[in-house]
C-alpha positions in Angstrom: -27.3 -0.4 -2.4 -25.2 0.2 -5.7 -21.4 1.4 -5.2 -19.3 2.2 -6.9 -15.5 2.0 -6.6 -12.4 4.0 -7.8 -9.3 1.7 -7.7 -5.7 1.8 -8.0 -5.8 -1.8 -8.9 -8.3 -4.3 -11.3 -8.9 -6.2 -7.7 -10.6 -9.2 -8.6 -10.5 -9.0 -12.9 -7.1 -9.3 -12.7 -6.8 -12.7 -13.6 -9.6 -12.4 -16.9 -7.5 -9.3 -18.1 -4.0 -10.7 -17.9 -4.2 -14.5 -17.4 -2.6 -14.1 -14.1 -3.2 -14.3 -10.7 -2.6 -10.6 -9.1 0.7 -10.3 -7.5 0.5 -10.0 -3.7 -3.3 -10.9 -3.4 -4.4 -7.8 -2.4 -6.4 -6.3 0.1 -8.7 -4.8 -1.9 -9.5 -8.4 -3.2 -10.3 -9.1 -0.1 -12.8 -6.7 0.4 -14.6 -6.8 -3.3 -15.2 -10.9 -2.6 -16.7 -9.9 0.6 -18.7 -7.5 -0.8 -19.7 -9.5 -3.7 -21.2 -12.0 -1.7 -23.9 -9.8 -0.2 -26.9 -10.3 -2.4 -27.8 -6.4 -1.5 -25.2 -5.1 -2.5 -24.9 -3.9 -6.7 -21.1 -3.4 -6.6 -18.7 -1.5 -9.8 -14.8 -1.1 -9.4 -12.8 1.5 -12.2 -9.7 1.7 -12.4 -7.1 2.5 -15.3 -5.9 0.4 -18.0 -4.6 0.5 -21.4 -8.2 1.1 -23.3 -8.5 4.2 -25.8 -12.1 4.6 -24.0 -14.1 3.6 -21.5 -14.8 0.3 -21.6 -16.5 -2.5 -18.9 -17.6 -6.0 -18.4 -19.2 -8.2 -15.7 -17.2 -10.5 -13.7 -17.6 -14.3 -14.5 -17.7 -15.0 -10.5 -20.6 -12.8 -9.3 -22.8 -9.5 -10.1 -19.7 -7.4 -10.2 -19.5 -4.8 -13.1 -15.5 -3.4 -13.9 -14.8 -0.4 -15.6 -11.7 0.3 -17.4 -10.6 3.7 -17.7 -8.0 4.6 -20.6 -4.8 5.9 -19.2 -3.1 9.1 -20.5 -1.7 9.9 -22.2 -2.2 7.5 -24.9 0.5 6.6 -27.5 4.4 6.0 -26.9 6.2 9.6 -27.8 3.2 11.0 -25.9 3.8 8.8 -23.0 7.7 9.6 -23.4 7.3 13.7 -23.2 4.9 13.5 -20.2 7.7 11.6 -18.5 10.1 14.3 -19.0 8.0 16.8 -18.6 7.0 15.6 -15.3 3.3 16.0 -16.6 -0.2 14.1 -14.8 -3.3 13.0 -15.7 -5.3 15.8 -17.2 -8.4 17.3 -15.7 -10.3 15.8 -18.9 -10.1 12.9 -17.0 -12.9 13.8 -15.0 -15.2 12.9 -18.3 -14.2 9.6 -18.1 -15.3 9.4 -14.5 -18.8 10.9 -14.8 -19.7 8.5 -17.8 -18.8 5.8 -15.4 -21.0 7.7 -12.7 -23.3 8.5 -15.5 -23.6 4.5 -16.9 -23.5 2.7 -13.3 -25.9 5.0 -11.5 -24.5 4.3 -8.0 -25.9 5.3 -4.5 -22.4 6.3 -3.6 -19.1 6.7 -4.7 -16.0 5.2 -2.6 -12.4 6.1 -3.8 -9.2 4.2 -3.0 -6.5 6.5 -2.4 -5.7 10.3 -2.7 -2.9 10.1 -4.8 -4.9 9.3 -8.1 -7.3 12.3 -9.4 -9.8 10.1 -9.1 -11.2 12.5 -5.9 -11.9 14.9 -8.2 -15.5 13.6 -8.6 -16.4 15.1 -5.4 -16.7 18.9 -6.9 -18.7 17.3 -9.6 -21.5 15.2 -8.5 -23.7 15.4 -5.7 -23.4 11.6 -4.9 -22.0 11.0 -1.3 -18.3 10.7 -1.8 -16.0 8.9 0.5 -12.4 8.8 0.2 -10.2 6.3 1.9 -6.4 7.6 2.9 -4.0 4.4 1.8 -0.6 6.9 2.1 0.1 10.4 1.6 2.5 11.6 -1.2 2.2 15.9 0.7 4.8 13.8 3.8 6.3 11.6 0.9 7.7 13.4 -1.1 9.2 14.6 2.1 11.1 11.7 3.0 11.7 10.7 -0.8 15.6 11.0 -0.4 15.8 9.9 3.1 18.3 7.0 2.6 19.1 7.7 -1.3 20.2 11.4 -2.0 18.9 13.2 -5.4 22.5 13.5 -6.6 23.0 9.5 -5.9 19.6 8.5 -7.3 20.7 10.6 -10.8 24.1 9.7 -11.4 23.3 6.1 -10.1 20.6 5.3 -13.1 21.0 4.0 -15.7 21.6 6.2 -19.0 18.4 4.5 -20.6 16.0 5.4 -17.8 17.0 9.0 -17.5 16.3 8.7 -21.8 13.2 7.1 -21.0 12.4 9.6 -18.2 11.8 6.7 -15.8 14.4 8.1 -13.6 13.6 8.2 -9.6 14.0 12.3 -10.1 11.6 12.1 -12.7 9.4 10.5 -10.9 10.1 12.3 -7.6 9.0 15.4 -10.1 5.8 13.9 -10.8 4.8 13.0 -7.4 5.4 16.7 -6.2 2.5 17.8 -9.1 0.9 15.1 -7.8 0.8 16.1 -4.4 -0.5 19.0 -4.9 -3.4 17.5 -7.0 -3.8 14.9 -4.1 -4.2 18.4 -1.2 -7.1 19.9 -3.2 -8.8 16.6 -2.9 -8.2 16.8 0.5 -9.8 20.4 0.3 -12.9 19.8 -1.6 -13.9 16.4 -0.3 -16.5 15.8 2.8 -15.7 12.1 4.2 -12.1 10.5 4.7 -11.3 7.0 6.0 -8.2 6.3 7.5 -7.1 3.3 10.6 -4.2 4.9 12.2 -3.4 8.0 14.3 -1.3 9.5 11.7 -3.6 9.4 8.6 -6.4 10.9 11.2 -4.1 13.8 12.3 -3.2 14.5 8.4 -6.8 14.6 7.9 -7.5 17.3 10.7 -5.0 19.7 9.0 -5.5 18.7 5.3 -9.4 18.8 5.4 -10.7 20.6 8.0 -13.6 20.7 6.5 -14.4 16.8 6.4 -15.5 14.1 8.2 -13.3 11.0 9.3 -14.2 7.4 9.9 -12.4 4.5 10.9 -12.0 1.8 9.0 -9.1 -1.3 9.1 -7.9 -3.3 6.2 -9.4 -6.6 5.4 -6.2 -9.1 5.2 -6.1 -12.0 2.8 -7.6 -15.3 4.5 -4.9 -16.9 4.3 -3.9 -15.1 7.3 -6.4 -15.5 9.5 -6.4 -19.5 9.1 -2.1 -20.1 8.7 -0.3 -19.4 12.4 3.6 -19.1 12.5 6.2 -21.5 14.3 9.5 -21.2 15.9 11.7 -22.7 13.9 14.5 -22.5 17.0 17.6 -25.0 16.7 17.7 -25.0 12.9 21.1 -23.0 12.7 20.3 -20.3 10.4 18.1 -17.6 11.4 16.1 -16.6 8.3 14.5 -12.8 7.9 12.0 -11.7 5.3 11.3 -8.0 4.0 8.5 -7.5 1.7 8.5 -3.8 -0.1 8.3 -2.0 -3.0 10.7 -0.5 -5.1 10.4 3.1 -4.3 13.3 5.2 -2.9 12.0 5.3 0.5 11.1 1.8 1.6 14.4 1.5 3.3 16.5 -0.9 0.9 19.7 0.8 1.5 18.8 -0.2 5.6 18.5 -3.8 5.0 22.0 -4.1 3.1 23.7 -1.8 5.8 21.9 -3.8 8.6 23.2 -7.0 7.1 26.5 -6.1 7.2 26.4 -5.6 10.8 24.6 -8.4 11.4 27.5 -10.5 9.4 29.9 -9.2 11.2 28.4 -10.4 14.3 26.5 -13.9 13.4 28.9 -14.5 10.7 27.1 -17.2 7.8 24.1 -17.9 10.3 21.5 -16.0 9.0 20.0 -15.3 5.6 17.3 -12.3 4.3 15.1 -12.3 1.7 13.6 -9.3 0.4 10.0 -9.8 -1.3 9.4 -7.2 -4.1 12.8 -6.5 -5.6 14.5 -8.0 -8.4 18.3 -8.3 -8.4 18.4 -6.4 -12.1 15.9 -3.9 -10.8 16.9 0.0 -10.4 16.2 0.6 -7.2 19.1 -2.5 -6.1 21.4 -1.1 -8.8 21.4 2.5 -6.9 21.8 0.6 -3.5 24.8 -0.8 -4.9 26.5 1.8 -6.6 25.5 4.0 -3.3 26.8 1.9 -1.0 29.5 -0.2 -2.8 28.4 -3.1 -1.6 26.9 -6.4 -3.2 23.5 -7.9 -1.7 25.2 -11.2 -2.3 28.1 -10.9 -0.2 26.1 -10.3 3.1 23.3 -12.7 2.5 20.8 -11.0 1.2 18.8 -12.2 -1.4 16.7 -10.1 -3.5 13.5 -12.2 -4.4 11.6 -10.3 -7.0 7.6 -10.5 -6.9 6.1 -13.5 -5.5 2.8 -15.0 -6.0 0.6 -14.4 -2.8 0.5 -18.3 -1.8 4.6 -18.0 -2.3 4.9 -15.1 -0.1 2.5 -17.0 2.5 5.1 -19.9 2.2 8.3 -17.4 2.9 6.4 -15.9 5.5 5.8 -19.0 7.5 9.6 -19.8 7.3 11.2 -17.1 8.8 11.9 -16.1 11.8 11.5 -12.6 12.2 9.9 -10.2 9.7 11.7 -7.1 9.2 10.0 -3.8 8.0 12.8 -0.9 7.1 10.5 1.7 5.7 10.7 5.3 6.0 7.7 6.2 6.1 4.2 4.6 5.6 1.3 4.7 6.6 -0.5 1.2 7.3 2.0 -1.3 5.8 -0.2 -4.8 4.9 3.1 -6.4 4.9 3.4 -5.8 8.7 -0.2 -6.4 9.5 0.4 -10.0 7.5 3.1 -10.8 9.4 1.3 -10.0 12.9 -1.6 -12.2 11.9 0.3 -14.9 11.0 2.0 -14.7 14.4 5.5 -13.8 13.2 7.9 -11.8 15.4 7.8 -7.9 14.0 10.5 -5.5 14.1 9.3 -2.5 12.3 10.9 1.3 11.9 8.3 3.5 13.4 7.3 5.8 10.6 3.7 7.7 9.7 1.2 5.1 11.1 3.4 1.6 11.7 3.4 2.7 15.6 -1.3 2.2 15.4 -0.3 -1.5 14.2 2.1 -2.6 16.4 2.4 -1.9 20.3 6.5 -1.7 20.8 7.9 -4.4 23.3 4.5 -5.4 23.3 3.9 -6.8 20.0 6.8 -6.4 18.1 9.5 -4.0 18.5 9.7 -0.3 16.7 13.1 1.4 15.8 13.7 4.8 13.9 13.7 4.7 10.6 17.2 4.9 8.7 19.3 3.7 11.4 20.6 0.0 10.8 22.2 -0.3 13.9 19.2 0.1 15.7 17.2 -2.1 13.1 20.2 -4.7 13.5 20.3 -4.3 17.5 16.6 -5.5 17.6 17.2 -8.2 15.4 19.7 -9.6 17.9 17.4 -9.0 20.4 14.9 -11.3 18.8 17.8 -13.9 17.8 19.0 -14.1 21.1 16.0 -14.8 23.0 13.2 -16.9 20.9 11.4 -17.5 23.5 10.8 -13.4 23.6 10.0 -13.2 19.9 7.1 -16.1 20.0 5.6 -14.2 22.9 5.8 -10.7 20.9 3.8 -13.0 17.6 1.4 -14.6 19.8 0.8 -11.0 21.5 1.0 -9.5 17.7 -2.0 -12.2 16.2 -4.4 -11.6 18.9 -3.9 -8.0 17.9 -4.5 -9.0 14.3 -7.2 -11.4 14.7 -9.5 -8.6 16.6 -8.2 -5.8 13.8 -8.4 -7.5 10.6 -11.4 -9.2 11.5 -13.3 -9.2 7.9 -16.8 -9.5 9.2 -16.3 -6.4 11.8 -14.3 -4.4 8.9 -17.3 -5.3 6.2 -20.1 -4.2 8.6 -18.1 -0.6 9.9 -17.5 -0.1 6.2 -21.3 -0.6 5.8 -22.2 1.2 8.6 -19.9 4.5 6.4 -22.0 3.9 3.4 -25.5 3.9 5.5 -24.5 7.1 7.5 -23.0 8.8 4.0 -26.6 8.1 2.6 -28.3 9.3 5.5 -26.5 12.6 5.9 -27.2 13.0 2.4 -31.3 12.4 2.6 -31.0 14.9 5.8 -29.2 17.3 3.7 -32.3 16.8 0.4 -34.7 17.1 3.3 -33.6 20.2 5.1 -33.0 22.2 1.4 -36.3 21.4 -0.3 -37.7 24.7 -1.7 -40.7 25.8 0.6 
């Protein structure tokens, strides 16, 4: 079977292309050396990188082809005006796709995500198409400003990102174009795959028309093989956050959540946030927002970390804490639950299919830090609790993230794809 992938990442190339190990070790890794190992399967992954044309290579681990797709537009002014005009990729993209198609020769085509316009292919080939949900920028952009207003996230920039149009409004601009792109891929294509109630109800109402399959992520190793331990009697309780820097993953709850929690355990706890960088933007608007330094209430912001770093943080802590406003299956959380860490999550888009609450872990609303705060304390104040909501959270992460179950429903996807296609040849040959 020959497949080919559209990525938002170079997966497993990242290391031959930049000399360094990918940030975060990814789940799609995961899943392309799982795939790679299966002598019947012919596998290809594009994705975009700074090439003036397509360009690809084999990998040096396996049969694995990559194929790097220029990104537009191309040169620095150019770049620079489509910023500040809010501009996304072109439909002449699509070219770029079908020599890919044209030069691989897959069976079938999976794509990673709807907010690239790499779903466009499905109008233009007859190849089965799949299309797997990771978020959804149509509810996004909806909660965008949810804990940062517009006015805030404008006056709060810097003067040479608003230049630069790298501005969060700029951006925020963007994604609405890009929303829009991502619902007529959700119109025109005929499978989805999604693993959580919310990206299954979006489906219903966004494509109609389509079919959708269930499918769960395929966690790092790592995971399944490390298991958490109560570090109870050291002192200081230690939290961990791991998000991105985007408006909306709930950095302005953490500070305003830690200043609550100071006021109440004083010096005795600590939280580090995974993915933001003290000088970044996003922490620079948190501050100015909220006049408050990260410093001053024990929260230290600890920029990207190399996946076997974040493993280490992880196993350190005591509780993991996910302040989002809205996602849809966080791999933070579901890293944390394997690993048998007490969870307290906000309960936004599809966290509340990870996670059962005072089950598992426990759920709060997003954007409310005394809430998030309260069930921190909770967890604090009774250890014993918290172990038995991580021990309850890995079971639940062993049986989901199981990579051998996830690899054979994914191939179970391809195979019915294929086979509704042959039915479909079948019943429209010309009598």
């Amino acid at each position: 079977m020959r497949i080919l992938w559209f990525t938002n990442t170079p997966s497993l190339a990242t290391e031959k292309l930049t000399g360094q190990v990918g940030v975060g070790g990814g789940w799609v890794d995961s899943l392309e050396e799982k795939f790679a190992a299966d002598p019947t399967i012919q596998l290809a992954l594009a994705f975009r990188w700074k090439v003036p044309a397509v360009q690809s290579f084999p990998s040096d681990h396996s049969d694995t082809r990559y194929y790097l797709l220029p990104e537009y537009p191309q040169g620095k002014w150019s770049r620079l005006w489509w910023r500040h005009t809010a501009r996304i990729e072109p439909p002449r993209e699509l070219a770029d796709f079908m020599e890919v198609i044209r030069d691989f020769k897959p069976d079938m085509i999976h794509i990673f995500g709807t907010e690239q316009g790499f779903g466009r292919v499905a109008t233009a080939t007859t190849l089965p198409v799949v299309v797997w949900i990771q978020g959804n920028l149509t509810v996004y952009t909806r909660k965008y400003f949810s804990g940062i207003s517009k006015w805030d996230s404008i006056r709060y920039s810097r003067l040479i990102d608003l230049l630069k149009g790298n501005s969060y409004w700029q951006e925020y601009l963007q994604a609405l174009k890009i929303a829009r792109r991502e619902r007529e891929i959700f119109l025109t294509a005929r499978h989805f795959i999604g693993r959580t109630d919310w990206d299954r109800r979006l489906t219903k109402v966004l494509a109609p028309q389509a079919t959708y399959h269930h499918c769960d992520d395929m966690i790092r190793p790592a995971f399944h093989q490390m298991e958490w331990e109560s570090h109870t009697g050291r002192g200081k309780f230690i939290l961990l956050s791991t998000i991105r820097e985007n408006l909306y993953k709930g950095l302005e709850t953490i500070l305003e959540s830690a200043v609550l929690l100071k006021g109440i355990l004083g010096p005795n706890f600590e939280w580090g946030v995974a993915g933001i960088a003290p000088q970044s933007q996003l922490a620079r608007i948190v501050r100015k927002q909220l006049g408050l330094r990260f410093e001053d209430y024990q929260v230290n912001l600890l920029g990207n970390l190399t996946p076997d770093g974040l493993t280490r943080k992880l196993l350190a802590v005591d509780i993991f804490v996910h302040p989002s406003h809205i996602d849809n299956a966080p791999n933070s959380v579901q890293e944390a639950m394997l690993l048998g860490i007490p969870v307290v999550s906000t309960n936004s888009g599809g966290t509340g299919s990870l996670l059962k609450d005072n089950q598992e872990g426990l759920l709060v609303q997003d954007g409310d830090p005394w809430a998030l705060a309260g069930a921190i304390l909770e967890l604090i104040r009774d250890p014993e609790r918290a172990a038995a909501l991580g021990r309850q959270a890995r079971k639940r992460g062993l049986v989901r993230n199981n990579p051998d179950v996830i690899y054979q429903d994914l191939i179970r996807i391809y195979q019915h794809l294929l086979e509704a296609k042959k039915t479909y040849s079948t019943n429209n040959l010309i009598p």
